[in-house]
C-alpha positions in Angstrom: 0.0 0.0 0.0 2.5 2.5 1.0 4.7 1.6 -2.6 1.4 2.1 -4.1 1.0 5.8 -2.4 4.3 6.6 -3.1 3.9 6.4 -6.9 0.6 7.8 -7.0 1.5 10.8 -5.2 4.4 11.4 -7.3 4.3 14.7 -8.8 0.7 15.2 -8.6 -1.0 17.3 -6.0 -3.5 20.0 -5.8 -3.3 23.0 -4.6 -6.5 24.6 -3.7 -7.2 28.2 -3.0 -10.0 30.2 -1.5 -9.8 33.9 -1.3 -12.9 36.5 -0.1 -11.5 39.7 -2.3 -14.3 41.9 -0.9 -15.9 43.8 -4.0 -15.8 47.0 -2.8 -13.5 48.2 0.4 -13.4 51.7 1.3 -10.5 53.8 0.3 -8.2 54.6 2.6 -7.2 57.9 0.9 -10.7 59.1 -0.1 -13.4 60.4 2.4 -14.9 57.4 4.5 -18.2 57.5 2.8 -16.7 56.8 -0.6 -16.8 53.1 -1.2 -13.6 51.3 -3.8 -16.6 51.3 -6.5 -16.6 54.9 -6.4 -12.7 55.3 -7.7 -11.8 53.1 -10.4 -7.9 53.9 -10.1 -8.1 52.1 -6.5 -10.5 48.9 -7.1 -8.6 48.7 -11.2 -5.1 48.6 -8.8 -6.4 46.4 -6.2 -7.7 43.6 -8.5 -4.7 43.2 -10.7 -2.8 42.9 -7.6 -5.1 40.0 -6.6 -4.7 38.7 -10.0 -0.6 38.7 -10.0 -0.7 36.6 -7.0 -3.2 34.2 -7.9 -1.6 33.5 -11.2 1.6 33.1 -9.3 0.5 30.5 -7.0 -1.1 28.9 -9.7 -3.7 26.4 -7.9 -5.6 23.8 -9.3 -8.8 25.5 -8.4 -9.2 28.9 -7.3 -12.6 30.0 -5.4 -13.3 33.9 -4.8 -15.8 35.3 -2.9 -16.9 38.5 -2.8 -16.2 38.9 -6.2 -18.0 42.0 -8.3 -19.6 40.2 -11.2 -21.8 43.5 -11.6 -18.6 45.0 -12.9 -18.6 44.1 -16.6 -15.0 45.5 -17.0 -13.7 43.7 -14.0 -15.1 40.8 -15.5 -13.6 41.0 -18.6 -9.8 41.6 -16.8 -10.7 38.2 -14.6 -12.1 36.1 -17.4 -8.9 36.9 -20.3 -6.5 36.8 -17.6 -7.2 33.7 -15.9 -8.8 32.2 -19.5 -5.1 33.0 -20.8 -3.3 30.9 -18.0 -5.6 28.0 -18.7 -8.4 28.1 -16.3 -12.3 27.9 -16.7 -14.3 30.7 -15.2 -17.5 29.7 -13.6 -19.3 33.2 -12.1 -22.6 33.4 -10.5 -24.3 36.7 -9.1 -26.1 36.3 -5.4 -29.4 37.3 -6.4 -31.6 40.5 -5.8 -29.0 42.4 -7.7 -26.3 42.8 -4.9 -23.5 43.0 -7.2 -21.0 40.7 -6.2 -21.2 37.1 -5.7 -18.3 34.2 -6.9 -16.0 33.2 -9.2 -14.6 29.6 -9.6 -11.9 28.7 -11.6 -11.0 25.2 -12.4 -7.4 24.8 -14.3 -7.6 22.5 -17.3 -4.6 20.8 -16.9 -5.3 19.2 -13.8 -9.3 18.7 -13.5 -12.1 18.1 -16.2 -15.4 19.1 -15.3 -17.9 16.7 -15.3 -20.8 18.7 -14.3 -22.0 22.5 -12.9 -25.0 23.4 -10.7 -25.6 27.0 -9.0 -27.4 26.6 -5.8 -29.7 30.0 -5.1 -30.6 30.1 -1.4 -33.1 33.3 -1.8 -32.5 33.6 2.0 -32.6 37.1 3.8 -28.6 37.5 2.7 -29.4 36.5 -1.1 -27.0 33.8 -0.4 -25.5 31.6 -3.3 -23.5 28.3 -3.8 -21.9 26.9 -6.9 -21.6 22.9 -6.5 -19.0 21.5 -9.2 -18.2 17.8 -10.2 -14.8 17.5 -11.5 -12.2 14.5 -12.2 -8.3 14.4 -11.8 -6.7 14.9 -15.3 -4.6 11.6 -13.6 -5.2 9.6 -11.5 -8.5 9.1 -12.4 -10.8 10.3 -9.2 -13.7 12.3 -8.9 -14.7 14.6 -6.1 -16.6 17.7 -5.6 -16.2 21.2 -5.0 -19.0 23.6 -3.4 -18.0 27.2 -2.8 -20.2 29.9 -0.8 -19.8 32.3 1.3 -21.2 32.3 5.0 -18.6 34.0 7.3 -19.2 31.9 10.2 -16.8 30.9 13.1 -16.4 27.5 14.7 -19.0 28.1 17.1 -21.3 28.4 14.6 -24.2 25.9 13.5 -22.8 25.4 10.2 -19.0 24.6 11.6 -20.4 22.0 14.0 -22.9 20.3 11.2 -20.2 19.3 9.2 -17.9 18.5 11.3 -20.9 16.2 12.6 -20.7 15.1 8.8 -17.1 14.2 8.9 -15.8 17.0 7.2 -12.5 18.5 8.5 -10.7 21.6 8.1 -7.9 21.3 5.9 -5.8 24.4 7.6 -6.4 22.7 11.1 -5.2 19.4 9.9 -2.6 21.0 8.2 -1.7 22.1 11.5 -2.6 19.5 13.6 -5.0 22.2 15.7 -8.2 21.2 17.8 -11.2 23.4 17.8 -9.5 24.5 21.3 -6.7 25.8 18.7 -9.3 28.4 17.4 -7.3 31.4 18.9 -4.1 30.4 16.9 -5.0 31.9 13.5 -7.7 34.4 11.8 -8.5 35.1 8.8 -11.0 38.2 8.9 -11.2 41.7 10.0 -14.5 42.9 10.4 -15.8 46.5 9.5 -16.1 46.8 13.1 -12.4 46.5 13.6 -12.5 42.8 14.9 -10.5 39.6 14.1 -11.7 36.5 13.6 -11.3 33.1 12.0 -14.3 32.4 9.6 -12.2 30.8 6.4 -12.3 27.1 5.9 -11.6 24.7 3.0 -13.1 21.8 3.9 -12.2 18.0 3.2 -14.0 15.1 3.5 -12.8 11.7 2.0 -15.0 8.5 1.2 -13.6 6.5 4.1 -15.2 9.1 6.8 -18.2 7.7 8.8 -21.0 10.5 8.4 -24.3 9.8 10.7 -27.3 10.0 9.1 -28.7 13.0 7.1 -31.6 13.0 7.9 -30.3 12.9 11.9 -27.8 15.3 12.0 -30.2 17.6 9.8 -33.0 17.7 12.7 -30.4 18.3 15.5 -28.9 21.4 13.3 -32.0 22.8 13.3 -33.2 21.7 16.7 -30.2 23.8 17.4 -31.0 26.8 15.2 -34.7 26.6 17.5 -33.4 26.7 20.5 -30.9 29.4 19.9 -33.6 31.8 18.3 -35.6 30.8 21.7 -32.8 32.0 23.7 -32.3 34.7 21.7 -35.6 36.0 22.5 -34.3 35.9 26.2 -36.6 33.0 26.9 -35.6 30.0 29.9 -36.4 26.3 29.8 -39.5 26.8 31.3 -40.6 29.8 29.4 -39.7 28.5 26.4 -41.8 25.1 27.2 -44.9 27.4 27.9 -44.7 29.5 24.6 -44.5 26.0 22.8 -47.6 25.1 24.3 -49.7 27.9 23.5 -53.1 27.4 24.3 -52.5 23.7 24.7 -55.3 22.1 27.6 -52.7 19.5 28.9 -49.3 20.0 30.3 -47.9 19.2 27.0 -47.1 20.8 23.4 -49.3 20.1 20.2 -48.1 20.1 16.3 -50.0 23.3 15.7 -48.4 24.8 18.6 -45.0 23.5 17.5 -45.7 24.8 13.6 -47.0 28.5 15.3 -43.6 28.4 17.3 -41.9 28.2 13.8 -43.8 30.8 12.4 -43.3 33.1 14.7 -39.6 32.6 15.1 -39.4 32.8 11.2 -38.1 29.4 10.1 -41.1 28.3 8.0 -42.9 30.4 5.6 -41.3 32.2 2.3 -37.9 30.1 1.9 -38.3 29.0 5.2 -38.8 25.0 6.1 -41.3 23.0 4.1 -44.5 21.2 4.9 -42.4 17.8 4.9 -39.6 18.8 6.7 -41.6 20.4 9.6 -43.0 16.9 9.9 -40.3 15.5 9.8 -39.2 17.2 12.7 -42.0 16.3 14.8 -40.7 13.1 14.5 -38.0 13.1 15.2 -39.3 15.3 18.7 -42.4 13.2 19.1 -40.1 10.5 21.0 -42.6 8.2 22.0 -45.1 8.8 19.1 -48.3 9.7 21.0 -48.6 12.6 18.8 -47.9 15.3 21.9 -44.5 16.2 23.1 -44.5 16.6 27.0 -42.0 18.6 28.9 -39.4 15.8 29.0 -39.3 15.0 24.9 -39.1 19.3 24.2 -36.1 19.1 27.3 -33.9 16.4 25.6 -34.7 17.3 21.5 -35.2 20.8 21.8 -33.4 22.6 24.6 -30.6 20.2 24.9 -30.1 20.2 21.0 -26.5 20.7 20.2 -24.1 19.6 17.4 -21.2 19.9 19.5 -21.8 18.0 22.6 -22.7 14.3 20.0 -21.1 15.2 16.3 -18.3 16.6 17.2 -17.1 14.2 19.9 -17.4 11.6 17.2 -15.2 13.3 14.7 -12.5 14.2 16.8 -12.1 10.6 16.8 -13.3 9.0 13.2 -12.9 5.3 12.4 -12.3 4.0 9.1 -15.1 2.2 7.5 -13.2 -0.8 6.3 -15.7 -4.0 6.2 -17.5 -4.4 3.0 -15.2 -1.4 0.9 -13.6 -1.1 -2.1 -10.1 0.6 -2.8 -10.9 4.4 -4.4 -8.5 7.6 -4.1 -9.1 10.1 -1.4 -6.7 13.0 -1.0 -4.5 14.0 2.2 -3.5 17.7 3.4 0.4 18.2 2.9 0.5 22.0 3.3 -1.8 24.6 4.4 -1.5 28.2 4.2 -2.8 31.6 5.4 -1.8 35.1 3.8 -0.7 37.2 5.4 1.8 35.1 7.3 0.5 37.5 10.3 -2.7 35.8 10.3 -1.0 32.3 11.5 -0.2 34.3 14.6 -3.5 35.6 15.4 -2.8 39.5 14.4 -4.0 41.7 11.4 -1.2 43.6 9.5 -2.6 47.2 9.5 -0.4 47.6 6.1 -2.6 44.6 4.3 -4.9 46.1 1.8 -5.7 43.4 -1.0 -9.1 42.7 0.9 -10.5 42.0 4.6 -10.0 38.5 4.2 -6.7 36.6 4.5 -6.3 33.8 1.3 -6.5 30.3 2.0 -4.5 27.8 0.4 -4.1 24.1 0.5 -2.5 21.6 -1.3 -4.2 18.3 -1.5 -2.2 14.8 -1.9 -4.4 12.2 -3.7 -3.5 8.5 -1.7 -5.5 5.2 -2.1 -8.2 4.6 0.9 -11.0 2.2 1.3 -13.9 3.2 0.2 -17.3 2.8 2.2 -20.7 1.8 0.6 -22.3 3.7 3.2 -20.6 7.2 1.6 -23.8 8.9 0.3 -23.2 10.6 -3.3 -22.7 14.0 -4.6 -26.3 15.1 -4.0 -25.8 15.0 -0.4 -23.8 18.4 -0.2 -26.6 20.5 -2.2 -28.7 18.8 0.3 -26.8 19.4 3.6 -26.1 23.2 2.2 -29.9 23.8 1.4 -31.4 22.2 5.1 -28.6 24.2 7.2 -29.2 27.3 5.2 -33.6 27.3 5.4 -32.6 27.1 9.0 -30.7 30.2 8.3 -27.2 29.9 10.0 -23.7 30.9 8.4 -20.5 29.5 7.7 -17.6 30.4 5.1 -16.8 27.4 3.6 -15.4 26.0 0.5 -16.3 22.3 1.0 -14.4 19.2 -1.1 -15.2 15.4 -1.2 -13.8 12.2 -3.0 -16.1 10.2 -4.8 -15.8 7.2 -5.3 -15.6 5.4 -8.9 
């Protein structure tokens, strides 16, 4: 196996890189209400800047956020320059006419695309995803790549649903950091003046155990519940009571739970559907007698939280070996975060290409078993489209292996 490895890994890897340009930061040497779109000299300057150091890293795939597709010009400059170093440009706008939304570019020499689907949210942030399918020029291996833009931190929903999914951060494995390593790095500064780490390529290879959709989907947003309950400053008890509504017994009905929903904004116009609210009950209704008493709302609804079941299971994953074949996953040789200040935990207050630090990995393909149980490529759209309706945030630019 390790021979095997050895020459497969042989001058191939692939360097990944994700990069949140921010379309249009203010000026520095303007007035503070004039915005970059406002002097083209600055944003023109700015973006070929970007540009020289992409195309000098040269990664396999590069994913920008942030990125002003309503600027036909800047367009243009993106699509011949990278077009000219051998890249395909995939754009999509986030919708309601913001003005900026991503770019993905996918170099021809090292991946064919196999297939292309833009994922429109149509949530209060006109969020937007593009999920691609793509195969190793050599070896022969397909995964997928879904890009979006979320700026969430790892105590976030979205952080701790897929890690519950088996997903890892490829910067913290790079590293060998735990979540308790969170303080280590950033990646952001806020318009507030604050520093954070919100930046994440994620990996997730077809030997990962992954619970169940369908259970991991109900807990994130049994979690997404109770932290818009506690948000509206509510305790176990008077949370249990606003459930009820005008319920006669000591207990909470499904109209009472679907009026909870309502009124907390997680069903209705993009909000959860008719089946999925069902599907919820459920998974709440413990002992299926159609009510949920005070103990069944204590242990799925206020005690719901990815962190204290997912991600104690994937800080400790075993391979799914019994009843797999041999596919090709990748493994993280390198990880990187520019500029190197960032690594430390400080902001450079000379760093003006964007707000965001850039992301790059580079990605090792090695043979693994494969596990029957790995669900296919739909299950990202899927996992993307239930955490989003229940309206919580990450930054993420999420890879899998497939197997063949």
């Amino acid at each position: 196996m390790g021979r095997k490895n050895r020459g497969l890994n042989k001058g191939r890897v692939s360097r990944i890189g994700s990069y949140a340009i921010a379309s249009s930061i203010k000026d520095p040497t303007c007035d503070p209400s004039y915005r970059e779109s406002d002097v083209k000299d600055y944003w023109l300057d700015r973006n070929q800047r970007i540009l020289d150091w992409l195309l000098c890293e040269r990664s396999s795939i590069i994913c920008l956020q942030e990125f002003w597709v309503g600027n036909e010009e800047l367009v243009n400059i993106y699509d011949k320059r990278l077009g000219d170093a051998g890249y395909i440009n995939f754009k999509l706008a986030r919708t309601n006419n913001r003005g900026d939304g991503l770019l993905t570019a996918v170099h021809k020499d090292y991946f064919k695309i196999i297939s292309h689907q833009e994922l429109l949210f149509n949530d209060f942030g006109d969020r937007v995803a593009q999920l691609l399918h793509v195969e190793l020029v050599a070896p022969f291996c397909a995964w997928s790549d879904c890009v979006s833009d979320w700026n969430g931190s790892k105590r976030g929903h979205v952080y701790k649903f897929l890690r519950s999914q088996g997903f890892v951060s490829s910067y913290d494995t790079a590293h060998q950091y735990t979540d308790a390593d969170a303080h280590k790095w950033i990646s952001h500064r806020n318009h507030r003046g604050n520093i954070c780490g919100v930046d994440f390529i994620w990996l997730l290879n077809p030997n990962r155990y992954r619970k169940l959709l369908k259970t991991s989907w109900s807990e994130a947003v049994f979690g997404m519940f109770k932290y818009q309950l506690r948000r509206a400053s509510l305790t176990e008890d008077d949370a249990f009571a606003f459930l009820k509504a005008d319920s006669q017994g000591d207990y909470i009905t499904y109209s009472g739970f679907c009026e909870a929903l309502r009124h907390l904004k997680l069903i209705g116009c993009n909000g959860l559907s008719a089946e999925e609210i069902q599907e919820l009950w459920v998974q709440a209704d413990i002992d299926g007698n159609g009510v949920l008493d005070y103990k069944e709302f204590k242990q799925r609804i206020w005690k719901a939280s990815l962190s204290e079941q997912g991600l104690e299971v994937s800080d400790d994953w075993d391979d799914v070996v019994n009843g797999t074949e041999q596919t090709i996953g990748f493994s993280v040789k390198n990880a990187v975060l520019f500029p190197t200040e960032v690594e430390k935990g400080m902001w450079p207050e000379d760093y003006s290409l964007s707000d965001h630090a850039r992301l790059t990995v580079v990605f090792s393909p090695v043979r693994m078993p494969c596990s029957r149980l790995t669900p296919r490529i739909l299950l990202k759209s899927e996992v993307l489209a239930a955490v989003m309706r229940a309206a919580v945030y990450a930054n993420a630019s999420c890879f899998r292996s497939r197997c063949k």
